[in-house]
BAZA-945698 format. One line per field, with one value per residue (C-alpha): residue in one letter; x, y, z. Coordinates in pm, 1 decimal, m for minus. Example, Ala and Ser with C-alpha at 12.3 -4.5 7.8 and 13.67 -1.06 7.14 Angstrom:
% BAZA-945698
residuo	[A,S];
x	[1230.0,1367.0];
y	[m450.0,m106.0];
z	[780.0,714.0];
***
This chain:
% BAZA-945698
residuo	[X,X,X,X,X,X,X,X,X,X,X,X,X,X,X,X,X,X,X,X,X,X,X,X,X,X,X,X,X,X,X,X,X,X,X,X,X,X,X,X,X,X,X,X,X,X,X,X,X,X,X,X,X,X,X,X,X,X,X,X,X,X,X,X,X,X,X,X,X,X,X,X,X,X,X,X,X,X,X,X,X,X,X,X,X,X,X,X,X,X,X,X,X,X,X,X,X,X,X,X,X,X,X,X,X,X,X,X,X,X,X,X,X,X];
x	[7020.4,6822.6,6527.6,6230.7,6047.1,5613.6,5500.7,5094.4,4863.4,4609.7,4308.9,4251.5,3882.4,3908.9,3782.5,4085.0,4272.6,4602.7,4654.1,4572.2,4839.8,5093.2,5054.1,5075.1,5379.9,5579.6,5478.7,5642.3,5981.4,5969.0,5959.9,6277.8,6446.7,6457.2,6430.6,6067.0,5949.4,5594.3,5540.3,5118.9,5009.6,4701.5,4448.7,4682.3,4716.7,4326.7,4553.7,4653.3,4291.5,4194.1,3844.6,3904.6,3620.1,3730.3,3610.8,3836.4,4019.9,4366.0,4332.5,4451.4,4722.0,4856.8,4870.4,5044.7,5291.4,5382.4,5430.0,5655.9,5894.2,5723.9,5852.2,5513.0,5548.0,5272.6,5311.4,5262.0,5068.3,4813.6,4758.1,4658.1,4451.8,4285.8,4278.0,4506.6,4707.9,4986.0,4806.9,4544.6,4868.7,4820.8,5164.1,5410.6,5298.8,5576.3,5454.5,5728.5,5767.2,5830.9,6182.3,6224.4,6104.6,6304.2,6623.3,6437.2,6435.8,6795.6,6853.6,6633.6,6764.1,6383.2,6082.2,5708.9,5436.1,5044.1];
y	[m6407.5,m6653.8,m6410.2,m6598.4,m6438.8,m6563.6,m6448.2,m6467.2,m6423.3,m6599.3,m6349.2,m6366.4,m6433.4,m6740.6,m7065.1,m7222.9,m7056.3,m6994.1,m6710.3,m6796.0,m7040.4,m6802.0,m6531.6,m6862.3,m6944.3,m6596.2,m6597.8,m6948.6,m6823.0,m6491.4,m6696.9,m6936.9,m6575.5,m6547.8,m6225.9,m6267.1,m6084.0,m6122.3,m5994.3,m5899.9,m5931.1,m6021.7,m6106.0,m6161.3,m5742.5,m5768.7,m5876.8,m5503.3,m5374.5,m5146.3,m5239.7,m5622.6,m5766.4,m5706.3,m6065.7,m6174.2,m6478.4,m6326.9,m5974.3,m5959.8,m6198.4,m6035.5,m5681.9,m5880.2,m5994.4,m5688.7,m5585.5,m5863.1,m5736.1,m5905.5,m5651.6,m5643.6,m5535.9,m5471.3,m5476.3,m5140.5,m5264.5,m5445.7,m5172.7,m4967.0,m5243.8,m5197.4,m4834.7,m4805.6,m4472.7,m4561.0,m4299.3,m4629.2,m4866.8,m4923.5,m4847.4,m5074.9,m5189.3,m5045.3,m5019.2,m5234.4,m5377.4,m5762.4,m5588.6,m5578.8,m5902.0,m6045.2,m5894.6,m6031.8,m6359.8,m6334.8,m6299.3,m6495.3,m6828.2,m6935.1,m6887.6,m7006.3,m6920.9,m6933.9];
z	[m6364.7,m6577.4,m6829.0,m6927.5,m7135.3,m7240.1,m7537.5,m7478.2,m7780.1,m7595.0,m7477.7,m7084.9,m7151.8,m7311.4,m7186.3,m7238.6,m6914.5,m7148.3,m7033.6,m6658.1,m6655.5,m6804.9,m6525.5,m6285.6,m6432.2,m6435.6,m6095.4,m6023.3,m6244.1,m6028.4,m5700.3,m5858.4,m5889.6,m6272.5,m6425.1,m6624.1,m6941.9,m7051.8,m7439.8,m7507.2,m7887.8,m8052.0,m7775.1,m7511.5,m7505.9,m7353.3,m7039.6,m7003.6,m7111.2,m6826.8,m6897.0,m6798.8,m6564.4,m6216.1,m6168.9,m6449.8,m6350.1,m6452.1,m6340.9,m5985.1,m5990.2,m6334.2,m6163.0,m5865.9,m6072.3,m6215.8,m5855.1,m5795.8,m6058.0,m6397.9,m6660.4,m6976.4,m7305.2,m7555.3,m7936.1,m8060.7,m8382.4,m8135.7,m8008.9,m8279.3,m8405.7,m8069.0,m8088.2,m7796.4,m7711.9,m7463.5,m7230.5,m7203.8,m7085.1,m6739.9,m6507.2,m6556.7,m6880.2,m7187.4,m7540.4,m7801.5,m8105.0,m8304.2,m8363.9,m7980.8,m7941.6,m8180.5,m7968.5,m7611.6,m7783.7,m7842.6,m7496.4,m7314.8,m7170.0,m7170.5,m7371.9,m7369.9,m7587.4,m7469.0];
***
Protein backbone atom coordinates (compact mmCIF):
# COMPACT_ATOMS: atom_id res chain seq x y z
CA UNK A 1 0.00 0.00 0.00
CA UNK A 2 1.11 3.44 -1.19
CA UNK A 3 1.82 6.01 2.53
CA UNK A 4 1.42 9.59 1.93
CA UNK A 5 2.31 11.37 4.44
CA UNK A 6 1.30 15.87 4.85
CA UNK A 7 3.34 17.59 6.93
CA UNK A 8 0.94 20.79 7.87
CA UNK A 9 2.51 23.79 9.67
CA UNK A 10 -0.20 25.80 8.41
CA UNK A 11 -2.78 26.87 11.38
CA UNK A 12 -6.51 25.80 10.52
CA UNK A 13 -7.59 29.39 11.19
CA UNK A 14 -5.87 30.98 8.62
CA UNK A 15 -7.37 32.74 5.73
CA UNK A 16 -5.41 31.04 3.46
CA UNK A 17 -7.50 27.52 3.69
CA UNK A 18 -3.94 25.51 3.78
CA UNK A 19 -4.89 23.54 5.99
CA UNK A 20 -8.54 23.00 4.60
CA UNK A 21 -7.17 21.69 1.51
CA UNK A 22 -4.82 19.30 3.27
CA UNK A 23 -7.63 17.46 5.27
CA UNK A 24 -9.45 17.54 1.61
CA UNK A 25 -6.70 15.92 0.24
CA UNK A 26 -5.95 12.97 2.85
CA UNK A 27 -9.42 12.42 2.38
CA UNK A 28 -9.09 12.08 -1.52
CA UNK A 29 -5.64 9.70 -0.91
CA UNK A 30 -7.80 7.67 1.71
CA UNK A 31 -10.62 7.17 -0.90
CA UNK A 32 -7.60 6.08 -3.74
CA UNK A 33 -6.76 3.45 -0.85
CA UNK A 34 -3.34 4.83 0.23
CA UNK A 35 -2.31 4.46 3.63
CA UNK A 36 -2.22 8.46 4.82
CA UNK A 37 -0.06 10.05 7.58
CA UNK A 38 -0.72 13.59 8.57
CA UNK A 39 2.39 15.15 10.79
CA UNK A 40 0.97 18.58 13.11
CA UNK A 41 3.85 21.16 14.01
CA UNK A 42 3.92 24.74 14.49
CA UNK A 43 0.35 26.02 13.87
CA UNK A 44 -0.86 23.20 12.05
CA UNK A 45 -1.00 21.32 15.80
CA UNK A 46 -4.14 24.03 16.42
CA UNK A 47 -5.80 21.26 14.01
CA UNK A 48 -5.88 18.88 17.08
CA UNK A 49 -6.68 21.85 19.63
CA UNK A 50 -9.79 20.63 21.40
CA UNK A 51 -10.73 24.17 21.77
CA UNK A 52 -11.09 24.71 17.82
CA UNK A 53 -14.40 26.65 16.84
CA UNK A 54 -17.00 24.08 16.28
CA UNK A 55 -17.76 26.23 13.22
CA UNK A 56 -14.16 25.92 12.15
CA UNK A 57 -14.01 25.13 8.55
CA UNK A 58 -11.59 22.10 9.11
CA UNK A 59 -12.94 20.60 12.23
CA UNK A 60 -15.54 18.10 11.20
CA UNK A 61 -14.10 16.77 8.17
CA UNK A 62 -10.53 16.45 10.03
CA UNK A 63 -12.19 14.30 12.88
CA UNK A 64 -13.89 12.38 9.84
CA UNK A 65 -10.85 11.61 8.49
CA UNK A 66 -9.35 10.29 11.36
CA UNK A 67 -12.38 8.03 11.35
CA UNK A 68 -11.69 6.95 7.96
CA UNK A 69 -8.34 5.57 8.99
CA UNK A 70 -6.02 9.02 8.71
CA UNK A 71 -3.26 8.07 11.25
CA UNK A 72 -2.05 12.16 13.08
CA UNK A 73 0.96 12.81 14.70
CA UNK A 74 1.85 15.89 16.71
CA UNK A 75 5.40 17.15 17.39
CA UNK A 76 6.07 16.80 20.93
CA UNK A 77 8.09 20.20 21.10
CA UNK A 78 4.84 21.98 19.66
CA UNK A 79 3.30 20.90 22.07
CA UNK A 80 5.10 22.07 24.89
CA UNK A 81 5.42 25.34 23.24
CA UNK A 82 1.65 25.16 23.43
CA UNK A 83 1.57 23.94 26.85
CA UNK A 84 0.03 20.73 25.76
CA UNK A 85 0.02 17.46 28.03
CA UNK A 86 -0.83 14.46 25.80
CA UNK A 87 -3.88 14.01 28.25
CA UNK A 88 -5.14 17.32 25.95
CA UNK A 89 -4.54 15.04 22.49
CA UNK A 90 -7.78 14.23 21.34
CA UNK A 91 -8.29 10.14 20.46
CA UNK A 92 -6.57 9.15 17.71
CA UNK A 93 -4.16 11.83 17.72
CA UNK A 94 -0.24 10.25 18.89
CA UNK A 95 2.29 12.61 20.29
CA UNK A 96 6.00 12.22 18.05
CA UNK A 97 8.95 13.68 17.28
CA UNK A 98 11.24 15.42 13.97
CA UNK A 99 13.29 12.09 14.63
CA UNK A 100 10.09 10.13 13.74
CA UNK A 101 9.38 12.18 11.03
CA UNK A 102 12.51 12.04 9.63
CA UNK A 103 12.03 7.96 9.56
CA UNK A 104 8.09 8.55 8.07
CA UNK A 105 9.80 10.50 5.42
CA UNK A 106 11.97 7.66 4.68
CA UNK A 107 9.16 5.63 4.05
CA UNK A 108 6.65 7.45 2.51
CA UNK A 109 6.18 7.02 -1.30
CA UNK A 110 4.48 10.59 -1.11
CA UNK A 111 4.83 13.73 0.71
CA UNK A 112 3.16 17.27 0.76
CA UNK A 113 3.76 20.11 2.87
CA UNK A 114 0.90 22.93 3.69
Amino acid sequence: MTKSLIILHSSPESADNRAFTAVRLAGALLADNKEVVMFLVEDGAKLADQKLEKDNVCRDLFYEMMEMGMQVMICGATMRKMGWEETYLLPGVTKSSMKALSMLMSEASEIVTF
